[in-house]
N, C-alpha and C positions, 0 to 999 in steps of 0.2 A: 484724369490727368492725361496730357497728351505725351504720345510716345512716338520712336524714332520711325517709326515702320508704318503708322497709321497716314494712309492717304487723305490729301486735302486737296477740292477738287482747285483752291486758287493757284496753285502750281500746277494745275491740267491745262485744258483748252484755251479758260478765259485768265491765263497767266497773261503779265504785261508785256509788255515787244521787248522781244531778246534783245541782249547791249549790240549785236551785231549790227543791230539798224540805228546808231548812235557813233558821227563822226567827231565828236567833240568831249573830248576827254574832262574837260568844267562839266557837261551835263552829264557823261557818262559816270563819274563817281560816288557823285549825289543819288544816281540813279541806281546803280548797284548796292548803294551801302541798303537803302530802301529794302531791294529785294531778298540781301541776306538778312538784314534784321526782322524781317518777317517770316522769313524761314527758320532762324535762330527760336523767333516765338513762339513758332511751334512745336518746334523738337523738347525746346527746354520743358521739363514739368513744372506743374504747377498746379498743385492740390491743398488741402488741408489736413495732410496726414501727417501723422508724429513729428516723421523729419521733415515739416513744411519749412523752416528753420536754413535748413541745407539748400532748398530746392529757393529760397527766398533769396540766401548770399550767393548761389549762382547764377541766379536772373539781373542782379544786383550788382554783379561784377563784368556780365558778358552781355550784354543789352544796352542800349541808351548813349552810344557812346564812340567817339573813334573814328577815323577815318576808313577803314575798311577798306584798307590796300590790299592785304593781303586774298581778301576776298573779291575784291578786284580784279586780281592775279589770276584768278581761277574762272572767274566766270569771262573775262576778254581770252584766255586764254582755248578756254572752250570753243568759243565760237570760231576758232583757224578751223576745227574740226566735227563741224556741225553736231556740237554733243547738244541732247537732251534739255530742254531749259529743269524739268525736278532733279535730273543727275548733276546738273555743275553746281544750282541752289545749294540743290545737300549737301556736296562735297566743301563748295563755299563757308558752310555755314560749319561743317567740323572744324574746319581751319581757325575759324574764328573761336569757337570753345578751344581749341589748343591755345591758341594766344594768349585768349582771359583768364588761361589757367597758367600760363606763363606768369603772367604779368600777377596774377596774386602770389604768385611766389615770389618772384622779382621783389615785391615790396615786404618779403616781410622781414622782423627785425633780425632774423638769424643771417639774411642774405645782404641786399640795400637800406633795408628799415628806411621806407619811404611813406609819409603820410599823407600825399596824394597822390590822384591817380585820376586821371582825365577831367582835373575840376572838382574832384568831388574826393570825400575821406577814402583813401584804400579801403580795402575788404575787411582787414584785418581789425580798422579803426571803426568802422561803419559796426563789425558784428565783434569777432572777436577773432583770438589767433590760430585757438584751434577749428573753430566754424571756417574761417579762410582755408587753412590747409584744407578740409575736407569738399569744400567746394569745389578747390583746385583738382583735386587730386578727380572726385565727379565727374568736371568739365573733362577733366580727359579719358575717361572710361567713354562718355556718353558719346568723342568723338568720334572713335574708334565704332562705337556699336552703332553710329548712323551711317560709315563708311561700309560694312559689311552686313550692311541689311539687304534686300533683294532690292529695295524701293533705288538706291542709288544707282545700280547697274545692274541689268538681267544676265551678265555675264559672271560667276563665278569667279573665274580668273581673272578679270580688269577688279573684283572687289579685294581680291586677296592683292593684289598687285598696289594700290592705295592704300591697304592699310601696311604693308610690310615698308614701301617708302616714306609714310608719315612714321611711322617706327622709328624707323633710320636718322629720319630729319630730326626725331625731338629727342631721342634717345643718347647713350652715353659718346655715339661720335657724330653728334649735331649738337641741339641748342641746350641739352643739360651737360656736355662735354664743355660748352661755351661758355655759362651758366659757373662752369665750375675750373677756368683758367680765369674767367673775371673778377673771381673773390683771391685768386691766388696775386693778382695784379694789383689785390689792394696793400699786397706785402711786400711787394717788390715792383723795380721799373721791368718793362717788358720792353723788347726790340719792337721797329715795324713790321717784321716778321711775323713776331710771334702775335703782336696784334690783331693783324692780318687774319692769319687763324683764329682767334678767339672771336671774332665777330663774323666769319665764313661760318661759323659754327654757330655762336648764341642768335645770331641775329637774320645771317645767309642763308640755313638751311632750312628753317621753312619758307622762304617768301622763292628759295630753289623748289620746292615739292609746290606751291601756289602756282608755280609757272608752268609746272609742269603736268599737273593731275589731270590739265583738259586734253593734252596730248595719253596719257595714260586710258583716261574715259572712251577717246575717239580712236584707241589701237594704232596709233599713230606710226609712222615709217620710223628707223632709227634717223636717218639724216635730222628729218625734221626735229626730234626730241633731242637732239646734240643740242642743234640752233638754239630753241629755246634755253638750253641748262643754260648754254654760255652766254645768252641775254638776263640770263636768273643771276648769275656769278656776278655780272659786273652788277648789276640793279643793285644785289644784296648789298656788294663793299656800298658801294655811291650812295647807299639810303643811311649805312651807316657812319659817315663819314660827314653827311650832313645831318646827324643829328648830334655829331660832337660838335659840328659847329654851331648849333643850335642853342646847345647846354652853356655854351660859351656868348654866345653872339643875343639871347631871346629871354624873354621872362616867364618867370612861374604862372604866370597868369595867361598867359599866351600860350603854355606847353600847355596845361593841363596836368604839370607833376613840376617836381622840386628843381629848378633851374641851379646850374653852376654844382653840380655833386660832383664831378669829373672833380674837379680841381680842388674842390673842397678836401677831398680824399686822396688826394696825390695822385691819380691814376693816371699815368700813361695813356693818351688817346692821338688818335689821327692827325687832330692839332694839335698838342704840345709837343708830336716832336716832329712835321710838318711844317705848325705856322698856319695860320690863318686862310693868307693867300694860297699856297700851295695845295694845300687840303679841299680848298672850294675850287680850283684846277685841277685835282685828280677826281675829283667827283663829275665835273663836268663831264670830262675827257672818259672818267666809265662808262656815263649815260650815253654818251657819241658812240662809243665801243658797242654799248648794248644794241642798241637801236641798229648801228650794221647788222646785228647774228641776225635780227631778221628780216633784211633784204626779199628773201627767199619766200615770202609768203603774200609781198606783194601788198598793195594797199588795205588786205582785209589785219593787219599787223599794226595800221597806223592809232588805233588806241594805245596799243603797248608802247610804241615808240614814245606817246606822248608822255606816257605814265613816266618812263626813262627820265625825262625833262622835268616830270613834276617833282620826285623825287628826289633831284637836287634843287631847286627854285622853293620848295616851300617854305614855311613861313611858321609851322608850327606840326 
């Protein structure tokens, strides 16, 4: 079974050209998703022991799949700071077992009760409800234990440093504090305020720790790790604000999960108390905001910039 610690020499020497030598943000993503999901492949286990079962619904949920923004985030973000191509991988690739473990909770029927999940039956549909939870619950142990392995940083302190801010991000005042004012919003209307908050939180504060962990990795200056949070802050709202108009505006078949539940469920979003137009005007107007914070880094920045723009213009 492979484990979080065990070296692999394809992430050494003859690893592929870091994203830093890639000006085009169309090939830079495809390119990146590539490198996490090979690193994902390794970390994750995969034997034929008892709980083969477990180790099958988590390869099954976090593998195969996604656009791999997130991990995006981390590995352009790395390269401001000339970190490591195996440190920004690994850290990449935790990020993404947090998400898949997000996102199998996300769907299950105590939460969303969604029964799909990127084109294909959720976890829960695929295995069952309690194999899901415990997949979930897996992918996020196994995150944490690839972040504070020596193989991610030979520094001690940059390791305790990423695991206390993914803490933070998914923890009860980030995405499960998020997690748990959006089932409250399926009982009542919320302000754009209080909106605001619930998706800085469920949705903001990891793709804020994405932007942030190659600055973390490379010991980066305070200035610079400002710059980025507040290139994270606006990215977060503006990705979230176009995926309410997505849920509105796109189809199931096109998301890859259950199109129109916003509304189906009364929920208060971006656009219903916005407006269509207005909502794909403050998302622009974020990603312009974002892309200023970093002026400051000069054209080794211009992937992230683009990312800004991709994350309101998509499509799915």
């Amino acid at each position: 079974m492979s484990r979080p610690g065990q070296h692999h020499s394809k992430f050494g020497f003859d690893a592929p050209m870091p994203l830093s030598d890639h000006r085009d943000f169309a090939a830079a993503l495809p390119f990146s998703s590539e490198v996490v999901e090979r690193a994902m492949d390794r970390l994750l286990p995969s034997a034929d022991d008892p709980e083969g079962r477990l180790y099958e619904a988590m390869r099954y949920a976090a593998l195969g799949g996604g656009k791999r923004l997130r991990a995006f985030f981390v590995l352009a973000g790395a390269t401001l700071f000339s970190v490591g191509y195996v440190s920004a991988a690994r850290v990449a690739a935790a990020v993404e077992f947090v998400h898949a473990y997000s996102l199998i909770h996300d769907d299950l029927p105590a939460m969303d009760d969604d029964d799909l999940r990127r084109g294909q039956p959720s976890c829960h549909r695929k295995f069952d409800e309690a194999t899901a939870i415990l997949a979930g619950d897996a992918l996020q142990a196994l995150a944490f234990e690839v972040l504070a392995h020596p193989d991610t940083h030979g520094d001690p302190a940059v390791r305790v440093q990423l695991v206390a801010a993914l803490a933070q991000a998914i923890g009860p005042h980030g995405m499960v504090g998020g997690q748990m004012l959006d089932m409250i919003a399926e009982e009542r209307s919320l302000s754009i305020d209080e909106i605001t908050r619930l998706q800085r939180l469920k949705t903001g504060a990891l793709i804020a720790f994405s932007c942030s962990a190659g600055a973390i990795l490379g010991k980066a200056s305070e200035p610079a790790r400002v710059s980025l949070a507040a290139y994270a802050q606006n990215v977060g709202l503006a990705f979230q604000i176009a995926d309410d108009l997505l849920d509105v505006e796109s189809t199931s078949e096109a998301l890859g999960k259950t199109a129109g539940k916003d509304a189906a469920q009364g929920k208060a979003t971006f656009v219903s108390l916005l407006g269509l137009e207005r909502a794909r005007d403050q998302a622009s107007r974020l990603a312009d905001q974002a892309a200023l914070h970093l002026d400051s880094f000069g054209p080794r920045a211009d992937l992230l910039k683009q990312a800004a723009r991709f994350v309101v213009d998509r499509r799915a």
